[in-house]
Backbone as CSV, one residue per row, in Angstrom:
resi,resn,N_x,N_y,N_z,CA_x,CA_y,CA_z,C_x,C_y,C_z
1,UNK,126.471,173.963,99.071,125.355,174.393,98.234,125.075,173.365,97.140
2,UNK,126.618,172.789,96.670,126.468,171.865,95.851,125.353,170.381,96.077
3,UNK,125.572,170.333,97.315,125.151,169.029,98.063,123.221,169.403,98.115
4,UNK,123.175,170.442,98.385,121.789,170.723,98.411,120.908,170.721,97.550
5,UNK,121.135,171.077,96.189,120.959,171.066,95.210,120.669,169.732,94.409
6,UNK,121.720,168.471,94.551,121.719,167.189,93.814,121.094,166.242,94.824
7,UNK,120.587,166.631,95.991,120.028,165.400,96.967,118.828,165.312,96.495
8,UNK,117.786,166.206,96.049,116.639,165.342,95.735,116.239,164.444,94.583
9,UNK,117.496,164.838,93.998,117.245,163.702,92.679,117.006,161.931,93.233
10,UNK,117.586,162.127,94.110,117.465,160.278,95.131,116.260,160.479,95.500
11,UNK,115.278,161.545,95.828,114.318,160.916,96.547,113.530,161.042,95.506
12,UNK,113.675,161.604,94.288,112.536,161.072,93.282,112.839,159.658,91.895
13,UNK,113.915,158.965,92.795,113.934,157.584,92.013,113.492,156.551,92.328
14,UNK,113.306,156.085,91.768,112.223,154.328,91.905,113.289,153.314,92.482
15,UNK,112.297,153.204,93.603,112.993,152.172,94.349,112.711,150.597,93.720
16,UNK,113.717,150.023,93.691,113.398,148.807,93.381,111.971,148.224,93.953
17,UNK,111.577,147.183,93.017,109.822,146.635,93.759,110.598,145.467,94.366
18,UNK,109.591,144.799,95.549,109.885,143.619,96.088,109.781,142.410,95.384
19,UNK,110.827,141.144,95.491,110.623,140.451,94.070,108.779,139.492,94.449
20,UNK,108.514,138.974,95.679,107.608,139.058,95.709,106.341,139.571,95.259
21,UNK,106.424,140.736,94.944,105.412,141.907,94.173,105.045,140.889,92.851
22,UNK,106.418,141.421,92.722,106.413,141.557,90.539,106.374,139.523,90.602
23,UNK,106.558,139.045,91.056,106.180,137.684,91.219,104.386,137.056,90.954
24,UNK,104.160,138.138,92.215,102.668,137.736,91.920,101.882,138.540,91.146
25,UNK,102.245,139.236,90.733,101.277,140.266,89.301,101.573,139.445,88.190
26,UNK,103.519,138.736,88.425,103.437,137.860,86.454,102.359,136.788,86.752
27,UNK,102.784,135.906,88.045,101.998,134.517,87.691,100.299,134.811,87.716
28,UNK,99.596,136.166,88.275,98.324,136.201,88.203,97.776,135.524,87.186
29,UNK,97.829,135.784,85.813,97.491,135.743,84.783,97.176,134.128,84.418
30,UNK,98.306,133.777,84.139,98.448,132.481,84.108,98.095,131.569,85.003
31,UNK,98.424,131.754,86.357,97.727,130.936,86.943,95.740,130.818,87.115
32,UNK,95.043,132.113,87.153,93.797,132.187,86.609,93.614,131.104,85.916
33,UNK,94.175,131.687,84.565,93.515,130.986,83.799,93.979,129.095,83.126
34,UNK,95.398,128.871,84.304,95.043,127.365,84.285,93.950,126.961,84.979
35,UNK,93.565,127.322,86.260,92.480,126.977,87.335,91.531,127.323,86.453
36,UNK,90.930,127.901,85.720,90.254,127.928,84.737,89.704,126.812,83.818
37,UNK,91.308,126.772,82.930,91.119,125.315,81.758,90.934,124.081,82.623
38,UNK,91.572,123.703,83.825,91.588,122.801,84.512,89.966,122.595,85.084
39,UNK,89.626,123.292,85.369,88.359,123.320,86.142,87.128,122.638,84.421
40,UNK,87.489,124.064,83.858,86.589,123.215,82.384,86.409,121.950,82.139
41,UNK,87.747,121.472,82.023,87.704,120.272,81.735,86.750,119.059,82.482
42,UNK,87.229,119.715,83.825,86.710,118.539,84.870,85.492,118.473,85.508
43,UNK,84.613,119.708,85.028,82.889,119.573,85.446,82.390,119.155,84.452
44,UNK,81.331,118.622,84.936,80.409,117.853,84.031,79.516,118.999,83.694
45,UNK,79.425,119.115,82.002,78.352,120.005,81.509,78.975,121.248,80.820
46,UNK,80.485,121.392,81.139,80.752,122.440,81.167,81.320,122.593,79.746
47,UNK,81.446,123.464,79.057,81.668,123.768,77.374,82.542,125.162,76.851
48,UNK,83.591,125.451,77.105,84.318,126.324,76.610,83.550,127.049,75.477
49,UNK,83.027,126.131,74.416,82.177,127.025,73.209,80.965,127.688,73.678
50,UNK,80.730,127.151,74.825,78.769,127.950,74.910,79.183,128.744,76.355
51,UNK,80.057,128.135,77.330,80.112,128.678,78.923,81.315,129.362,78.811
52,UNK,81.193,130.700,79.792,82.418,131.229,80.199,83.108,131.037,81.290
53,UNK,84.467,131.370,81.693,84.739,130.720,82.717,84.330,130.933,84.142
54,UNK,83.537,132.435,84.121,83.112,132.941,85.256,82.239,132.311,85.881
55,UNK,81.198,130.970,84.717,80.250,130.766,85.587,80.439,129.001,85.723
56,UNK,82.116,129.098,86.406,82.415,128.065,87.121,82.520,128.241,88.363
57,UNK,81.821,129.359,89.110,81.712,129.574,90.128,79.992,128.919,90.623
58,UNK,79.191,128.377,89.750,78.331,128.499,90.237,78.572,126.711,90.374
59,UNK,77.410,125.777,90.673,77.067,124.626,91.291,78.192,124.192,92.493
60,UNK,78.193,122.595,92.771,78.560,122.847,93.861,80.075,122.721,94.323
61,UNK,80.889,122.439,92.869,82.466,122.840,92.968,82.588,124.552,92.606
62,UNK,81.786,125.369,93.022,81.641,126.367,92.439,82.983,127.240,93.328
63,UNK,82.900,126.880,94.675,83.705,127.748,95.575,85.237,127.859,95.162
64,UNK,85.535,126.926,94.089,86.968,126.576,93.907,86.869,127.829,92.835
65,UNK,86.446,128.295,91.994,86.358,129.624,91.085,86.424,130.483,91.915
66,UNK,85.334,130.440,92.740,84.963,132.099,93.673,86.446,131.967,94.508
67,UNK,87.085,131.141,95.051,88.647,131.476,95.143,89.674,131.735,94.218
68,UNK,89.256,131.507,93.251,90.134,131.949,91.871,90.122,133.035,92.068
69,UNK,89.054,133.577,91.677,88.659,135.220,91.931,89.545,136.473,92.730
70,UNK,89.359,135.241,94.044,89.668,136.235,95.160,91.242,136.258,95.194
71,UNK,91.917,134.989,94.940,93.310,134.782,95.023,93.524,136.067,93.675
72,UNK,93.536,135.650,92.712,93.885,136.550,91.326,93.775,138.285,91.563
73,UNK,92.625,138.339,92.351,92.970,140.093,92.789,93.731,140.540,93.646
74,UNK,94.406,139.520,95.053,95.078,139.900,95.604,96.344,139.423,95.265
75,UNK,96.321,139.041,93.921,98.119,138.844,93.396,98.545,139.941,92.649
76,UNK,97.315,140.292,91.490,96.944,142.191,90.401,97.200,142.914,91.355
77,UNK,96.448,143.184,92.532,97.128,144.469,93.424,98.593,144.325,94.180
78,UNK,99.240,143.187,94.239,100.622,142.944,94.684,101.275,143.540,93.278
79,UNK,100.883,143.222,92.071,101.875,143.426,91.158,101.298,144.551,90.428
80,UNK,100.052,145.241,91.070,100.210,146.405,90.859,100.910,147.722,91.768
81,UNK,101.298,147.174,93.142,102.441,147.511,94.071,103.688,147.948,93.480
82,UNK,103.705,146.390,92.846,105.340,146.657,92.709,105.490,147.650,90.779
83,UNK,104.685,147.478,90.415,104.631,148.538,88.999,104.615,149.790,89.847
84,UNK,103.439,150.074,91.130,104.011,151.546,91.504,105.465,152.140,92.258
85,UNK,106.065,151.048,92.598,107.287,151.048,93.039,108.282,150.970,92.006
86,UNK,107.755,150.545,91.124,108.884,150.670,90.366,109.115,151.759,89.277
87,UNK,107.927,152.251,88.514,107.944,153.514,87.841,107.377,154.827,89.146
88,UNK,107.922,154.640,90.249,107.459,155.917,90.665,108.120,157.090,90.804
89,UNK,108.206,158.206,90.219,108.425,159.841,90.063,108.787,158.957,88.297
90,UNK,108.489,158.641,87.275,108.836,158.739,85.948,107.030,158.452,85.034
91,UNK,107.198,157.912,83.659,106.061,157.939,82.787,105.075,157.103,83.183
92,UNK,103.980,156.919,83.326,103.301,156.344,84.149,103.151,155.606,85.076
93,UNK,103.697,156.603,86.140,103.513,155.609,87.754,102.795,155.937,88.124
94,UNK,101.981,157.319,87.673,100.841,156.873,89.105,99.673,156.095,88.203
95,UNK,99.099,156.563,86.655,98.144,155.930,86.399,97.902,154.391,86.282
96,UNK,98.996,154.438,85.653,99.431,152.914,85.264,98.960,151.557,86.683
97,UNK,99.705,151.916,87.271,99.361,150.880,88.611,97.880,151.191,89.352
98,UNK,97.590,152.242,88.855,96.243,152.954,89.618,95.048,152.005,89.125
99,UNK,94.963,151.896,87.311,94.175,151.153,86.414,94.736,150.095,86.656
100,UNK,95.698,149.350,87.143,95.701,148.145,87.706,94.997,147.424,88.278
101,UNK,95.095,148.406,89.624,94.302,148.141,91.061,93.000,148.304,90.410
102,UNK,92.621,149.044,89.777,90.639,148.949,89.331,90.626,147.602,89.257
103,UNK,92.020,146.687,87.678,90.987,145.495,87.147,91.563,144.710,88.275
104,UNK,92.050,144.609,89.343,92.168,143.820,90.628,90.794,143.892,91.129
105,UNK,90.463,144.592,91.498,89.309,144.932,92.398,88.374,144.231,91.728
106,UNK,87.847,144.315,90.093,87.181,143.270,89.478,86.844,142.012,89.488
107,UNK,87.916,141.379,89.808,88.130,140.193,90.722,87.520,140.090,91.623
108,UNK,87.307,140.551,92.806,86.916,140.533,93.657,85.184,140.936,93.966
109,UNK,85.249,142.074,92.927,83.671,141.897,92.254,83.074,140.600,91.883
110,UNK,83.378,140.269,91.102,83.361,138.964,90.282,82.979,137.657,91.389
111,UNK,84.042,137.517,92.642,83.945,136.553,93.656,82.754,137.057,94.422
112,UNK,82.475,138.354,94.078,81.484,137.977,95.390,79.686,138.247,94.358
113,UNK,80.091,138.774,93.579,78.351,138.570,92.809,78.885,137.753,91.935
114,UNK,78.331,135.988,91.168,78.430,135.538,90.546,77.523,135.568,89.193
115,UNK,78.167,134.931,88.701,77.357,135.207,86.952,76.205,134.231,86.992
116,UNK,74.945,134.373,86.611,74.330,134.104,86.261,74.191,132.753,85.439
117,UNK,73.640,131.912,85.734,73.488,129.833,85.002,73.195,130.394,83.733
118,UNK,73.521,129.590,82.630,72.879,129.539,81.264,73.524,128.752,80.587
119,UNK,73.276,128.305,79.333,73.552,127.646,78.009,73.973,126.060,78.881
120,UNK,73.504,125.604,79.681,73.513,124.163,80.270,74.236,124.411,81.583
121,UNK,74.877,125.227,82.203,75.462,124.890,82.993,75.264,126.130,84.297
122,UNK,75.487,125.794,85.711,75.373,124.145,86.035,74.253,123.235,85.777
123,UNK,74.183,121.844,86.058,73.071,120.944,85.260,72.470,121.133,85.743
124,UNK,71.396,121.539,85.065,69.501,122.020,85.290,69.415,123.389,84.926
125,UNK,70.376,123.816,84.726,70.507,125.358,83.960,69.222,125.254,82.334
126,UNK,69.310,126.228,82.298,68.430,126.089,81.193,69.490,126.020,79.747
127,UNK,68.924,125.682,78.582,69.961,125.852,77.351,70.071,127.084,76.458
128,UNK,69.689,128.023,76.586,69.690,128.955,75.908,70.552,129.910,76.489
129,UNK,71.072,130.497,75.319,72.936,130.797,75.410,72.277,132.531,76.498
130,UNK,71.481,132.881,76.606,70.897,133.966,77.241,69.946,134.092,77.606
131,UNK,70.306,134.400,78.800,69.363,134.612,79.693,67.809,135.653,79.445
132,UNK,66.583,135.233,80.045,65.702,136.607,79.163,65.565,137.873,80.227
133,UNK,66.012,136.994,81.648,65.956,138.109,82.329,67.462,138.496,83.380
134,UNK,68.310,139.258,83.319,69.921,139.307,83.995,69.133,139.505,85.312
135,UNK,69.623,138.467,86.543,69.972,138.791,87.927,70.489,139.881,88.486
136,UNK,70.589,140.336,89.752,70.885,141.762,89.960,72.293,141.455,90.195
137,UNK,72.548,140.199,90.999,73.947,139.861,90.997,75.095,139.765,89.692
138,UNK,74.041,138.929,88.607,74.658,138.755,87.616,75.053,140.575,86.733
139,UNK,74.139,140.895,86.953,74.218,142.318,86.542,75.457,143.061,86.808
140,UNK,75.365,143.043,88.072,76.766,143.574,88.780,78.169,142.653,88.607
141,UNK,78.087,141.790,88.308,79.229,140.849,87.671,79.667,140.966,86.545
142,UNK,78.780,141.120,85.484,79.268,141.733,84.079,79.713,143.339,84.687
143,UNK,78.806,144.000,84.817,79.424,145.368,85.028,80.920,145.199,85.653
144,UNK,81.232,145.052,86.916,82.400,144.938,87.025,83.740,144.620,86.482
145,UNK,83.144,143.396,85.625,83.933,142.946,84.667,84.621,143.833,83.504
146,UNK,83.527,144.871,83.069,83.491,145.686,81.789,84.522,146.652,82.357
147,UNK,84.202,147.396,83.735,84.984,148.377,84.506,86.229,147.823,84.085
148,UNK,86.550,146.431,84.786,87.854,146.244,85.509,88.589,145.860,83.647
149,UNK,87.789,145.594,82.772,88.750,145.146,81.839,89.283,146.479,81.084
150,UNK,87.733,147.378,80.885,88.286,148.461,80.379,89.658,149.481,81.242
151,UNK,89.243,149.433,82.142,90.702,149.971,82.967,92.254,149.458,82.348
152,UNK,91.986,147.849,82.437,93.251,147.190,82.436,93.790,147.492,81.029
153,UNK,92.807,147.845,79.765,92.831,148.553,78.347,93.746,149.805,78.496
154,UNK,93.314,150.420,79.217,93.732,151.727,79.181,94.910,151.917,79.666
155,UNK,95.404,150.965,81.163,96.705,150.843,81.555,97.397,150.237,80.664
156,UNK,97.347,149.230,79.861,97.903,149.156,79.112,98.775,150.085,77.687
157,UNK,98.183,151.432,77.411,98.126,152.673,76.782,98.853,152.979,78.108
158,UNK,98.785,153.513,78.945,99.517,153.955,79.614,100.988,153.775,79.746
159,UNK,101.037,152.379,80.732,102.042,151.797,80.404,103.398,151.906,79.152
160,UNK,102.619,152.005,77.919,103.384,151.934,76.415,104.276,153.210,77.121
161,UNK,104.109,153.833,77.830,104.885,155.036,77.753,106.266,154.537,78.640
162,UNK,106.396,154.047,79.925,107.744,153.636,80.513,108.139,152.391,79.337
163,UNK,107.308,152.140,78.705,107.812,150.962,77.983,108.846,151.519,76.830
164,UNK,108.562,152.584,76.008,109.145,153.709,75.085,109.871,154.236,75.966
165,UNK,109.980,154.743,76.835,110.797,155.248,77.897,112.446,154.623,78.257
166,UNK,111.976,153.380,78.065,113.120,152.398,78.291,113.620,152.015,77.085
167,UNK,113.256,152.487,76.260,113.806,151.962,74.924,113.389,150.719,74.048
168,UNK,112.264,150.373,74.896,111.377,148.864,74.689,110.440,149.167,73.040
169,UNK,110.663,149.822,71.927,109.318,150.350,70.966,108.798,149.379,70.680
170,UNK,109.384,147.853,70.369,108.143,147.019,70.172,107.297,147.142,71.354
171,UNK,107.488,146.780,72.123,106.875,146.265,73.369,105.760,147.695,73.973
172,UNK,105.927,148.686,73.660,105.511,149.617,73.823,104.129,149.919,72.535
173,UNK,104.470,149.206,71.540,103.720,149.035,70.411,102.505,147.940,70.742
174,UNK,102.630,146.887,71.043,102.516,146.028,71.337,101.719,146.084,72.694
175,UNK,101.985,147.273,73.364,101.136,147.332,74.876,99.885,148.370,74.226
176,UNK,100.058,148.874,72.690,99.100,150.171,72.344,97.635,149.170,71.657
177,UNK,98.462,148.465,70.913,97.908,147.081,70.629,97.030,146.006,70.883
178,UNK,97.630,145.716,72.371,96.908,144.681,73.065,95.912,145.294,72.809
179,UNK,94.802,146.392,73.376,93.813,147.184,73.859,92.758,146.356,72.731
180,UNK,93.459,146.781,71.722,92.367,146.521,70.600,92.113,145.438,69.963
181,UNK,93.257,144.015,70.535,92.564,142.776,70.184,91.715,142.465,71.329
182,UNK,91.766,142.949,72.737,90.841,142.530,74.392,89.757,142.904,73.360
183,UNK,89.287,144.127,73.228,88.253,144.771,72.780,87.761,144.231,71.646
184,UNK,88.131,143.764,70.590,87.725,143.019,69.616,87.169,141.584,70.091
185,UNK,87.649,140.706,70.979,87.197,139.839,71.502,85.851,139.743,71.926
186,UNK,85.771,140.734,73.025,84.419,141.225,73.914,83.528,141.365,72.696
187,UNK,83.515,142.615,72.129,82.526,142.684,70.710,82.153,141.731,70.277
188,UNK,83.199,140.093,70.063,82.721,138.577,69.176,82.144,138.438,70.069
189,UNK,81.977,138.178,71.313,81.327,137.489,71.853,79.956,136.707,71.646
190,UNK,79.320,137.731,71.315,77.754,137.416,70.769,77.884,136.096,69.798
191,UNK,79.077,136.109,69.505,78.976,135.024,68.104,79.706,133.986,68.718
192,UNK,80.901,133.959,69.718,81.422,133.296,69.927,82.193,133.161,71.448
193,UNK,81.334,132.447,72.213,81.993,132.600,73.855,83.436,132.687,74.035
194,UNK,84.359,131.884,72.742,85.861,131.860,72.669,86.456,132.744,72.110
195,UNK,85.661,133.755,71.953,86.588,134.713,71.423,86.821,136.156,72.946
196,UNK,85.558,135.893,73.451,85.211,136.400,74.798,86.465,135.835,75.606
197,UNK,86.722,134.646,75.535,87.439,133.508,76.576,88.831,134.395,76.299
198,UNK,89.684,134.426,74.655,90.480,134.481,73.933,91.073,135.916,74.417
199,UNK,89.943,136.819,73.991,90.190,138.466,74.757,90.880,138.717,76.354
200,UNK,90.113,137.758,77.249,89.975,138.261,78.470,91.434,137.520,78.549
201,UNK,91.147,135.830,78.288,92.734,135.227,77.920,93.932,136.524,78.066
202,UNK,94.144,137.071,76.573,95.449,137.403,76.342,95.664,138.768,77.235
203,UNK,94.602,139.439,77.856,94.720,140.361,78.719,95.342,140.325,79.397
204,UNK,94.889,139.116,80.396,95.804,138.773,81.579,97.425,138.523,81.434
205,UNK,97.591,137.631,80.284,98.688,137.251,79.642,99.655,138.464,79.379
206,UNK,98.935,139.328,79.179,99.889,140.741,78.431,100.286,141.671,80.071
207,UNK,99.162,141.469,80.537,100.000,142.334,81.864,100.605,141.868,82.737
208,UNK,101.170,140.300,82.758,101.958,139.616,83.428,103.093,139.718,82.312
209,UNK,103.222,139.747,81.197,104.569,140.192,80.553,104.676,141.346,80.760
210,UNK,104.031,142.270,80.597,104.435,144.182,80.990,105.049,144.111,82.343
211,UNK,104.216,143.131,83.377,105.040,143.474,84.252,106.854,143.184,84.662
212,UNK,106.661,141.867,84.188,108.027,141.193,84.037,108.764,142.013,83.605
213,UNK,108.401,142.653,82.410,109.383,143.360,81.423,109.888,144.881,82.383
214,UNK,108.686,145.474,82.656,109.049,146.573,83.406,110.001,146.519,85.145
215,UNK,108.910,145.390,85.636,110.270,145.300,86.651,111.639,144.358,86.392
216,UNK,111.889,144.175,85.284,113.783,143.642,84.882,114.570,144.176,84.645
217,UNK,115.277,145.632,85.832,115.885,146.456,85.580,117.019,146.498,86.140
C-alpha cells in the first residue's frame, strides 16, 4: 500500500532537459544579435542610430538576416523545450515555456514579412526616419514583433517564480525587472532607434541567462 501511494511522486518530477535544448535557447540571444552587429557594420548605408536591425533583411545581402530570423526561432523553441522539461509539474512550467514559444514564433514572423526601407537604408530608400504610409507586410512585422516581445515580458514575470522557488531572489528580482527596462526601451524609440536596439538587446540577453540559470541543476 506503501508502494502505491509514493510512486507518483516520480512521475510528477522534471526530467532533466537535453543539454542540446538549454544550449540552444542560451546561445539564441547572443548569437542574433552578433549576426546583427556584424552585419551593421558591414553594409553600406547602414546606421545603428537611424536603422534597426530588422531591416537588414531587406537589399540584396538581405537573405543573411531573413536566416537570422529563422535560425533564432528554431533555437527559442529548442530552449523553450528544454525550460518545459525542466520545470515541468512545479512554478511555471507550463506558462513560462508556453510565452516562450510565442516570442519564437516572432521570429519567424519577422523572416517571413520584412520591415519596411526607411531612414536611408537599403540605398535608394528614402531618408525620413518614417515611413508616411506602413506596408501590409511591414505592418505585420511590427505587429509580430510587439506580440512576440510582449509575451517574452511576461514570461519573464513568470519565470521569477521557479527562480524564487529555487532560492535564486536576486535573480527572480531581476527577471520582475527585466520587463520594465524591454518596455522602457520600445517607448524611447521614437527618440532613439538605440534605445529600441538596447531593449530588444537585453531581452534576448536575459532569457538566455534565465535559461542557463534554470536548467543548472
Amino acid at each position: 500500500m506503501t508502494d502505491t501511494l509514493t510512486a507518483p511522486r516520480h512521475v510528477l518530477s522534471a526530467a532533466p532537459a537535453s543539454r542540446r535544448a538549454v544550449v540552444s535557447g542560451v546561445v539564441a540571444g547572443p548569437l542574433f544579435l552578433a549576426a546583427g552587429l556584424a552585419q551593421g557594420f558591414a553594409r553600406d548605408g547602414f546606421d545603428f542610430t537611424r536603422n534597426a536591425i530588422s531591416q537588414l533583411a531587406l537589399g540584396e545581402a538581405g537573405w543573411i538576416q531573413t536566416a537570422s530570423f529563422v535560425l533564432t526561432g528554431a533555437l527559442v523553441i529548442a530552449g523553450a523545450t528544454a525550460l518545459r522539461r525542466t520545470l515541468r509539474g512545479g512554478p511555471g512550467g507550463t506558462w513560462g515555456p508556453a510565452l516562450v514559444g510565442v516570442f519564437a514564433v516572432s521570429f519567424w514572423i519577422a523572416g517571413a514579412f520584412p520591415a519596411d526601407a526607411g531612414a536611408g537604408f537599403p540605398a535608394g530608400a528614402p531618408e525620413e526616419t518614417e515611413a508616411t504610409v506602413m506596408s501590409g507586410h511591414g505592418a505585420v512585422h511590427m505587429f509580430g514583433g510587439m506580440v512576440g516581445y510582449l509575451a517574452l515580458c511576461a514570461a519573464f514575470v513568470v519565470l521569477a517564480r521557479p527562480l524564487a522557488a529555487r532560492g535564486l531572489r536576486g535573480w527572480a528580482v531581476a527577471s520582475r525587472v527585466a520587463p520594465v527596462v524591454v518596455l522602457a526601451g520600445f517607448a524611447a524609440s521614437a527618440a532613439s532607434v538605440l534605445a529600441f536596439t538596447a531593449g530588444a538587446g537585453l531581452g534576448l540577453l536575459w532569457l538566455s541567462a534565465v535559461t542557463a540559470r534554470l536548467a543548472d541543476r
